[in-house]
N, C-alpha and C positions, 0 to 999 in steps of 0.2 A: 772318759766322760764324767761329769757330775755323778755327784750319788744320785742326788734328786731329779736328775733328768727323767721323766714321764716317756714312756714307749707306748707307740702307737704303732697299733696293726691298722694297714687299710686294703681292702679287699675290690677286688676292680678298681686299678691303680691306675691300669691305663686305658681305662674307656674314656668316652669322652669330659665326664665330668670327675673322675676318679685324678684324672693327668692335673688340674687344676685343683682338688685338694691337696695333692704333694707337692705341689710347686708353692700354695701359701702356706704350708705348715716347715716344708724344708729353708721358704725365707724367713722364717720365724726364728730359725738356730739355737733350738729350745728343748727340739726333741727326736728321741733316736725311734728311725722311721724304720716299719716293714712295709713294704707293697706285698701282695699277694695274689696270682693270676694262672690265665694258661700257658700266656704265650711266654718263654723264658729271655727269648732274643728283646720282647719289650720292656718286659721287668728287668734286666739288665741293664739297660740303657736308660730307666728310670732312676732309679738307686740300688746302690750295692748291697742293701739287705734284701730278697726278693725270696720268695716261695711260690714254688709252682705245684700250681693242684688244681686240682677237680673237684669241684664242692658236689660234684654228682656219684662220685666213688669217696665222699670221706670216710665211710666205713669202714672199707679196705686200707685206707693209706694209714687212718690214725690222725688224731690232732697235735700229736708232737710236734712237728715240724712246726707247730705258730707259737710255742712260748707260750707263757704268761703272761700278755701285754696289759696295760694299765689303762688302756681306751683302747679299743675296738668301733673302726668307722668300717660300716659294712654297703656298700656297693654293689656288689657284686651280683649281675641279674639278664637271662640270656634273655631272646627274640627279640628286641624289641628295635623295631615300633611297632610290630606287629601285635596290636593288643588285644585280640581276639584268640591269640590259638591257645588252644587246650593247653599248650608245653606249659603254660605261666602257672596254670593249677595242677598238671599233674608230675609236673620235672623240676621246674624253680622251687617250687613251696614248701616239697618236702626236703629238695636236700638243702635248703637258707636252715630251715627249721632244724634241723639234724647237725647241721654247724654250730649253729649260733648257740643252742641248748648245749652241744658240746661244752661249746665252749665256759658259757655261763657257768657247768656243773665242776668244770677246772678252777673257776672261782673267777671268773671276769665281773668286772664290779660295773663300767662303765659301757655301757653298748649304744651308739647311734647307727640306725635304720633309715637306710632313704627311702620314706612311700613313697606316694604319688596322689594328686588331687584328680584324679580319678577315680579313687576313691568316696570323692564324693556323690558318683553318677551324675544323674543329669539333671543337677541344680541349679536355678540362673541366679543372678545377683553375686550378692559378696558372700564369700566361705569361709566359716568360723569352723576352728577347734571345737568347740562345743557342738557344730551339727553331727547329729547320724550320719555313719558311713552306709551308702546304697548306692555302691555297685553296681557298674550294669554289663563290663567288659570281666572276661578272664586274668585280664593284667592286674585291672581293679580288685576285683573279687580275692587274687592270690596275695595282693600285696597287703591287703584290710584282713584275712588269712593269716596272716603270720603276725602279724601285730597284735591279734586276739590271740596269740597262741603264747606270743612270749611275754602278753600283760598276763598270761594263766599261769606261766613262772614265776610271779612275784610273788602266791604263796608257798611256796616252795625253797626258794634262793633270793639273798639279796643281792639284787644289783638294780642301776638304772636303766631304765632306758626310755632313749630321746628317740620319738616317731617325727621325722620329718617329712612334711609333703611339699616336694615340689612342684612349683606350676611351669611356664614356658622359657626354657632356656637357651640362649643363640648365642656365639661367640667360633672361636679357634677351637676346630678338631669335632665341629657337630657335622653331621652325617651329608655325604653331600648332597641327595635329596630331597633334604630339608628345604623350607623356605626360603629363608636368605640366603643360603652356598646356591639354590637352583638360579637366584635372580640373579646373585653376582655371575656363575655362568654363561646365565644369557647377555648379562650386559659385556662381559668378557670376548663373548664370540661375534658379536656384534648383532645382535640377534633385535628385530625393529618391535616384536610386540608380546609381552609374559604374560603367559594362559594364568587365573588363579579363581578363587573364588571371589562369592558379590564382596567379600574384605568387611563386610558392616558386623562381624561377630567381634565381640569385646574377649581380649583375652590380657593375661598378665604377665609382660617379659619382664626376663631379665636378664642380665649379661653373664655367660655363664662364669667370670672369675667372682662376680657377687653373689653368686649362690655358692660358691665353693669357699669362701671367707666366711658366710655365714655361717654354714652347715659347720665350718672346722670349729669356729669361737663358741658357737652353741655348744657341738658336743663337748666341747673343754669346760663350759659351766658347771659345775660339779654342785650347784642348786637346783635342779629342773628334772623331772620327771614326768615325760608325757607327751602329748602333738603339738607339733609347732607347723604351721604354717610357714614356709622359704618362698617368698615373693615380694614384690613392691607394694601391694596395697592398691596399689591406680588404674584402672583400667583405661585400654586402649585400643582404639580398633586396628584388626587387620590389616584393612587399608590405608591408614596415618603411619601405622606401623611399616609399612612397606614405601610408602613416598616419603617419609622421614631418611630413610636407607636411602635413594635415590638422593637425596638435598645431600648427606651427606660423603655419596661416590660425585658428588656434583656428575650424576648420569642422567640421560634421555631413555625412558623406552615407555611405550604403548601398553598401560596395564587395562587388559582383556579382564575386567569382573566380570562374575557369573558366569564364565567358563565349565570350573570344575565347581563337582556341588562339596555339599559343607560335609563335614564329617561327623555319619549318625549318631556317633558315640558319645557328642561333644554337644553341652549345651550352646544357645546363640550365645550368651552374654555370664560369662563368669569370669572374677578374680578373687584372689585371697585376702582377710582380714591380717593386715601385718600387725597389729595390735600385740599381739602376744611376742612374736619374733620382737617387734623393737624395745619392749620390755628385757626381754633377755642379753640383747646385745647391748642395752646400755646399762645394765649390770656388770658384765663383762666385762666392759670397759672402764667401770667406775672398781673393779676388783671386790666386788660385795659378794666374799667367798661365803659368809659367815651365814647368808641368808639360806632357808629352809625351804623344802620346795612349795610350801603351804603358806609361804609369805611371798614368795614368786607369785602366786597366785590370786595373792589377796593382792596384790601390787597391780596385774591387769585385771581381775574383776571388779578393784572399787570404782577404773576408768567407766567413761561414760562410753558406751557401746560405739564404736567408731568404724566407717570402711574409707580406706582413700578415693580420692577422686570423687565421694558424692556432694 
């Protein structure tokens, strides 16, 4: 391979959104890739460099097995959708934290972290980087947790790291009782009318290979340090969202709103300020290595405060 070929560890390779960062970074042809997980028969059938572990016994095993990689995209995160159980704060959080500081203290220089805008609680309108994180779920709570814990490393160690929050993602290999996999189901089995909610709450999709292109080019930005928001900017409702899907299975079925109720966790009306994310990918793109993360900065705060779709 190249000398200068850049190594990249990526941890939950084959979850849902992990499978679609390896497939845009391996068509890339740029960089020698590790996946890293539990299941061996998956990681295997992903790519030939693969490590199997338990980020819940790294203790025991040691961090050898992962190299020295030059980026480190980190993934990896059980229970979930289930965002209430206790496991998120008292299983996930220490043993992310216990890797990732591992690792960091072996000299990893670049770290990107998937949160979650859930981390914002229960905020309505558009969600800025700049807002307070307030938590209201354990998912929340554990993933705003470890982000405070390894901006408490940067006295300590240098390296980066890039806090990405993502909002709603739908595509190949999400869960199948998810929203869209439930409706194409019912349209599938021929099923005359899908239970859901009133659909009037505003949320922010995106398709999950665009959240997985973003997430990879960001963390490849070697200027940025800090939250970026992973979304479209636009909000949309439920309901457009879900007849939009329908126009495009050119399908028929009877959507039952007000069915199931909304989910308490979940404000009515929220999406994310892309403002910051489209800053960084059109650096990226334009290859502006040179630039400081403090001119990243100055670059989206001299903009005029912006959210899509108002």
């Amino acid at each position: 391979m190249p000398k200068d070929k850049k190594t990249i560890l990526i941890t939950g390779a084959t979850g849902f959104l992990g499978r679609h960062v390896f497939e845009y970074l391996r068509r890339q042809n740029q960089y020698d890739l590790t996946v890293a997980g539990r299941n061996e028969k998956d990681l295997k059938a992903l790519c030939p460099n693969y490590i199997v572990c338990d980020l819940n016994r790294i203790e025991q095993t040691g961090l050898e097995p992962f190299g020295r990689p030059d980026y480190l995209i980190h993934l990896a995160w059980e229970g979930l959708p289930n965002y209430r159980q206790f496991h998120h704060i008292e299983t996930n959080l220490p043993a992310a934290y216990r890797f990732l500081k591992g690792m960091i203290q072996l000299g990893l220089k670049n770290l990107t972290v998937v949160g979650t805008c859930f981390e914002y609680g229960v905020q309505n309108g558009c969600l800025s980087e700049t807002l307070p994180a307030n938590p209201t779920t354990c998912y929340g709570i554990a993933k705003d947790s470890l982000r405070r814990f390894l901006e408490a490393l940067h006295s300590q160690y240098a390296f980066r790291l890039t806090w990405t929050r993502l909002f709603y993602m739908f595509g190949k290999g999400q869960r199948p009782d998810s929203l869209i996999p439930s409706l194409d189901r019912a349209i599938d089995d021929g099923e005359k009318v899908f239970n859901m909610s009133n659909g009037e709450q505003l949320r922010d999709f995106l398709p999950v290979e665009d959240v997985a292109k973003r997430i990879a080019r960001i963390a490849l930005n070697s200027c940025f340090d800090g939250i970026v928001n992973i979304c479209s900017g636009k909000p949309v409702s439920i309901r457009k969202f879900v007849e939009n899907h329908l126009v495009e299975r050119n399908a028929e079925i009877q959507l039952n709103f007000g069915h199931r109720p909304m989910a308490a966790h979940e404000p009515v009306a929220f999406w994310g300020d892309a403002g910051r994310q489209d800053a960084l990918l059109n650096l990226h793109t334009e290859k502006q290595r040179h630039f400081q993360p403090k001119t990243l900065r100055a670059c989206y705060s001299s903009k005029k405060n912006h959210c899509g779709g108002q």
